[in-house]
N, C-alpha and C positions, 0 to 999 in steps of 0.2 A: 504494500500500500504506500502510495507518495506521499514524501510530509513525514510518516515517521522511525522513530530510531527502533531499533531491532536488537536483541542479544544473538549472539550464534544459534542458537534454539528459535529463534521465529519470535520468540512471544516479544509484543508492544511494552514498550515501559510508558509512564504516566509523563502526562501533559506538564508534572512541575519537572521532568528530567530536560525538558525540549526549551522550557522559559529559562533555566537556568545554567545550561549546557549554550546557549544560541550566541552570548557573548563570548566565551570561551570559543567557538570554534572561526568564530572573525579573527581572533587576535594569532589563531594558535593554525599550522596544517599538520595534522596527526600523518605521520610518517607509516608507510605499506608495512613495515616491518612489524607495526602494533596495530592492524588491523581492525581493533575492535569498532572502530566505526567510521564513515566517511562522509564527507560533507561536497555536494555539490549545488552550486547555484544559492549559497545560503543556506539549504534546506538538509535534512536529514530524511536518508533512503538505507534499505537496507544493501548491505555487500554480499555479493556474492564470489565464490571461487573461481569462478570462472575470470572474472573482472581483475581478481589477484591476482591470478596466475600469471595476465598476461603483462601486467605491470611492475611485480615484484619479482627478484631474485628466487631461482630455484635452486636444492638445497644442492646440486649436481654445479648450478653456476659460482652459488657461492666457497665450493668446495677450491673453485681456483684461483681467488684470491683474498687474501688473509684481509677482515678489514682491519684498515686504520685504525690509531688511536682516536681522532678525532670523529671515525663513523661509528664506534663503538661510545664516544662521548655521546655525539646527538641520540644514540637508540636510547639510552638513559634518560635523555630529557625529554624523551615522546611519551617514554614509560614514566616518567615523573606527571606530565600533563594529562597524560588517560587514565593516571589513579585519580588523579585530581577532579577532572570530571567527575567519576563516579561518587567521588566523596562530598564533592558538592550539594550533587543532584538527589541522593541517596538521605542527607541530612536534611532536605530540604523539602522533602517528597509532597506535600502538604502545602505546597505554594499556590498551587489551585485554587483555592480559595482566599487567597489575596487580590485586595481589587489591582485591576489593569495600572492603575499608576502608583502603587506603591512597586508592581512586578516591574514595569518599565523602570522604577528608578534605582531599584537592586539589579537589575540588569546594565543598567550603564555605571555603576558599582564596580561592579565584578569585571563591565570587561576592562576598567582602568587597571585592576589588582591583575588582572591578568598580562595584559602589559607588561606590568611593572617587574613580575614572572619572570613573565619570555626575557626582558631585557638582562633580569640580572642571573638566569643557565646562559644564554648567547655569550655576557663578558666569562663568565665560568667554565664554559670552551675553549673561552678566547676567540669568541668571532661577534666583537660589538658590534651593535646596528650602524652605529656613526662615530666615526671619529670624532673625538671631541678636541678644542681647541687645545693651544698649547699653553695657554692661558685662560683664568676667568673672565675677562674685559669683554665690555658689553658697548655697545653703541648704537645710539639712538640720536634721532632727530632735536632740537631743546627750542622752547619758548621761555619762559621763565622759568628761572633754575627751580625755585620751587615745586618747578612740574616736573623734574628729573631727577637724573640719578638713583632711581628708587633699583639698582641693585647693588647703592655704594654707598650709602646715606652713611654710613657709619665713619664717614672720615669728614664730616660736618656736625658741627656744635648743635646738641637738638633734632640733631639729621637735617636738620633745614639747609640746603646750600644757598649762597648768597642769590641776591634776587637783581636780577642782570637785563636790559634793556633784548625782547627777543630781536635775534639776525636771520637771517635763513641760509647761512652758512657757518650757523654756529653746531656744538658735536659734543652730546656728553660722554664721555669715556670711563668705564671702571677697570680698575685695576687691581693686582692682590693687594698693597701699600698705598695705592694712591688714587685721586680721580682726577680728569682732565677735563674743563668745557675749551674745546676746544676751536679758535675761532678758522674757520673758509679763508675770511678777506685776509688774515695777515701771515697765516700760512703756521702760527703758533701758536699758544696754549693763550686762554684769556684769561684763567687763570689756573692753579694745580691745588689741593687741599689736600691734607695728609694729617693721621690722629697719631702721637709720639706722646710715650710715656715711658716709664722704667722699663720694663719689660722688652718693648721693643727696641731701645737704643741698646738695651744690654744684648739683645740677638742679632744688631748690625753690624756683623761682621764681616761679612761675606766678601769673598775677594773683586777685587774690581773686573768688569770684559771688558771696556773699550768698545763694545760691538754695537753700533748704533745702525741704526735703520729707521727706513720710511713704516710710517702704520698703514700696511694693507687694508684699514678696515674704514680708511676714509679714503674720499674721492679722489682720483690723481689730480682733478684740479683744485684741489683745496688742500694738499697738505704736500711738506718740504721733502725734498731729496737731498742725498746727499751730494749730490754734483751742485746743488745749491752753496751750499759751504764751502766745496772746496775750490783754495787759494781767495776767500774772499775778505781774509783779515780779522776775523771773528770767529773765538771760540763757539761753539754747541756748548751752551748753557744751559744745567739741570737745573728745573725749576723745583722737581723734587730731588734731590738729592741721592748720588748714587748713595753715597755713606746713611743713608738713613732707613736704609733697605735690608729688611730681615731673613729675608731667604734668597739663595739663589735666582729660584725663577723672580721673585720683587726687582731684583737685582738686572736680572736680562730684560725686565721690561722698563726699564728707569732709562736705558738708553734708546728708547722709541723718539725720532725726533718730533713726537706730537710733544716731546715734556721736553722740548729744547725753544730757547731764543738764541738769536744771533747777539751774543756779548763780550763787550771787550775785552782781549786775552789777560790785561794785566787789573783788570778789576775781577773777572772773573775767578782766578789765581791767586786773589788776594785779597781786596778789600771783603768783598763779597761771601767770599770761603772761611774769612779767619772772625772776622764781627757779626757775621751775621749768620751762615750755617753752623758754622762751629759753636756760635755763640748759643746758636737757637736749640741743637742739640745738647748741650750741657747741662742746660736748663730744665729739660724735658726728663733729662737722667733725673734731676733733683725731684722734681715734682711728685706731689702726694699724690697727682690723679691723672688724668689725660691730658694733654697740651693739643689744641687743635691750629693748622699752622695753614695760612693761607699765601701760596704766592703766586707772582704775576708783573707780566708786563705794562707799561703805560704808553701809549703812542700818543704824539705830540707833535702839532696841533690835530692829526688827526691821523686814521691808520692810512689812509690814501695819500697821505700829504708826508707822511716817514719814509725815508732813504730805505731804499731794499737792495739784498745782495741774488746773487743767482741767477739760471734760467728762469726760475719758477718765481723770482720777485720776492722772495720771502721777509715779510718787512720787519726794520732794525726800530725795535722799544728806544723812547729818549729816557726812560726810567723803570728801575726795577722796585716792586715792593714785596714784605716779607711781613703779613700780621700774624699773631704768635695771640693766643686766647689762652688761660688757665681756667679750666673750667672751677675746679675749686673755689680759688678765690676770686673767681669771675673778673679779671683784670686781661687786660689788651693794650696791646701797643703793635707799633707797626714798623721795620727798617725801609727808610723811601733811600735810593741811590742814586744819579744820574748814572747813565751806560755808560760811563767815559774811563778809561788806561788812567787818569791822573784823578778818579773817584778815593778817598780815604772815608776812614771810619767815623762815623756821625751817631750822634744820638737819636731814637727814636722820636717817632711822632707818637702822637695819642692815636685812638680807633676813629675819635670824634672826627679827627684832622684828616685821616686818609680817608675816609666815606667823602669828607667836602671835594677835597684833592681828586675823588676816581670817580664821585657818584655812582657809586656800589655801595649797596647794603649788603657786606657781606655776612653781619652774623642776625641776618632776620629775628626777631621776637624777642631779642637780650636785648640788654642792657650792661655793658660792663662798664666796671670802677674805670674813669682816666689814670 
């Protein structure tokens, strides 16, 4: 009879085997080798020998070659998914009498958990569905910061990331250590956020790569290469800081040139590295809690109107800034630099001063001490 499921003996199982077996058999295709039932067109028919025979291995074929490890893996996972059916269907025999939408909504239940199944015998093989990145970083389109970032919130005071005038060439970026909103027009970061505290400068240690590269995950014409750079006078300037980086892979991605500006080699090398990153991680050691540290470039008088190097135009910041938040004792301040070889060390501004200075709110809904 068409429509339903069958035990080798003929006899019909009950209507709750068919409501609770029908998402299981989307997610899953029971292998010839565990015949116990088959699925065509969505639906369940009974099998017959005949139909076997002429799709499966006979015991004469299989005599001449030994299988695999990995074909002796998957018969395991077929035989895992047909107890499973039955355990399902068997515990659940009595679903009959549940009305059509509680059945519907246990049905797209189960085929999620099934899924979730198949995926995690496929990595237990060793044969994942998809490769997954080599990294977390995620990238999406941004209007106001406050509307992103939501798979990196955690390196923003609050989660709230600063609330930024929308571009449509703007790019929020996460990362394992860091996030980036990333700007189109200037071909660099608009600005970088990162959360430091004991723990994590005490785990930066990792050795340096050197290895920088373009972010394949933005547009070629919105983001910097490295023929950009070179011979054009200006170091590749971390905006997060390789040194602030607690693992390896944090570490390989801190040289993405989406977290680079074009900056003067001997500010870069010095004022900038010894007062202000060095300074700003010292500090983060001491702290009773999280230090949340925002930085970025300023183009002046406008990003269209700043001197750029490269093919690609990638335009040169007239200032760097560095705000540094304690969340503890709710206090902020900020280091403002001009990009200049002949920049030295200066005292901070207040938070008041750089939101005036950038018109960015960067720590939405606080208030911190001046």
């Amino acid at each position: 009879m068409q429509g339903r499921l069958y035990w080798r003996n003929k006899s019909p199982l009950s209507s709750a085997f068919r409501c609770l077996v029908t998402p299981l058999s989307k997610a899953f295709s029971f292998s010839c080798t565990m015949p116990l039932l088959s699925v065509r067109s969505r639906k369940f028919h009974s099998t017959n020998a005949s139909s076997r025979s002429s799709l499966c291995p006979t015991p004469n074929m299989m005599k001449k070659r030994k299988p695999s490890p990995r074909s002796r893996t998957r018969t395991k996972s077929h035989l895992i998914y047909t107890l499973l059916a039955l355990a399902l269907s068997l515990a659940c025999h009595s679903c009959t009498d549940i009305p059509a939408r509680s059945v519907q909504s246990a049905e797209i239940q189960l085929e999620e958990f099934a899924k979730e199944l198949g995926t995690a015998m496929r990595e237990r093989a060793g044969t994942p569905a998809t490769i997954p990145e080599p990294s977390s970083a995620t990238v999406a389109s941004t209007g106001e910061g406050s509307e992103n970032f939501s798979a990196c919130r955690q390196f923003f005071a609050a989660g709230k990331p600063p609330v930024v005038a929308p571009r449509p060439g703007n790019r929020a970026l996460c990362y394992d250590a860091f996030a980036i909103l990333h700007s189109g027009e200037s071909k660099t970061p608009a600005f970088v956020a990162e959360k430091l505290n004991r723990a994590s400068v005490a785990d930066a240690n990792e050795k340096r790569t050197n290895k920088f590269f373009p972010d394949a995950r933005l547009r070629s014409a919105e983001r910097a290469t490295l023929d950009d750079y070179k011979e054009s006078g200006f170091d590749r300037g971390h905006m997060a800081p390789a040194g602030d980086m607690p693992t390896a892979q944090a570490m390989a991605q801190s040289f993405s040139l989406a977290n680079m500006v074009p900056q003067a080699p001997k500010h870069n090398q010095g004022a900038w590295r010894t007062s202000v990153e060095a300074a700003t991680k010292k500090y983060a050691a001491r702290a009773s809690g999280d230090v949340y540290v925002i930085t970025g470039p300023v183009f002046a008088p406008s990003i269209a109107q700043s001197s750029s190097i490269g093919p690609g135009q990638v335009r040169v910041p007239k200032y760097l800034f560095k705000l540094v938040y304690d969340q503890d004792k709710n206090r902020a301040w900020a280091h403002w630099h001009l990009n200049d070889n002949a920049t030295r060390a200066s005292r901070p501004i207040s938070y008041g001063e750089l939101v005036r200075r950038t018109g960015i709110e960067f720590l939405p809904g606080l208030h911190p001490a001046e």
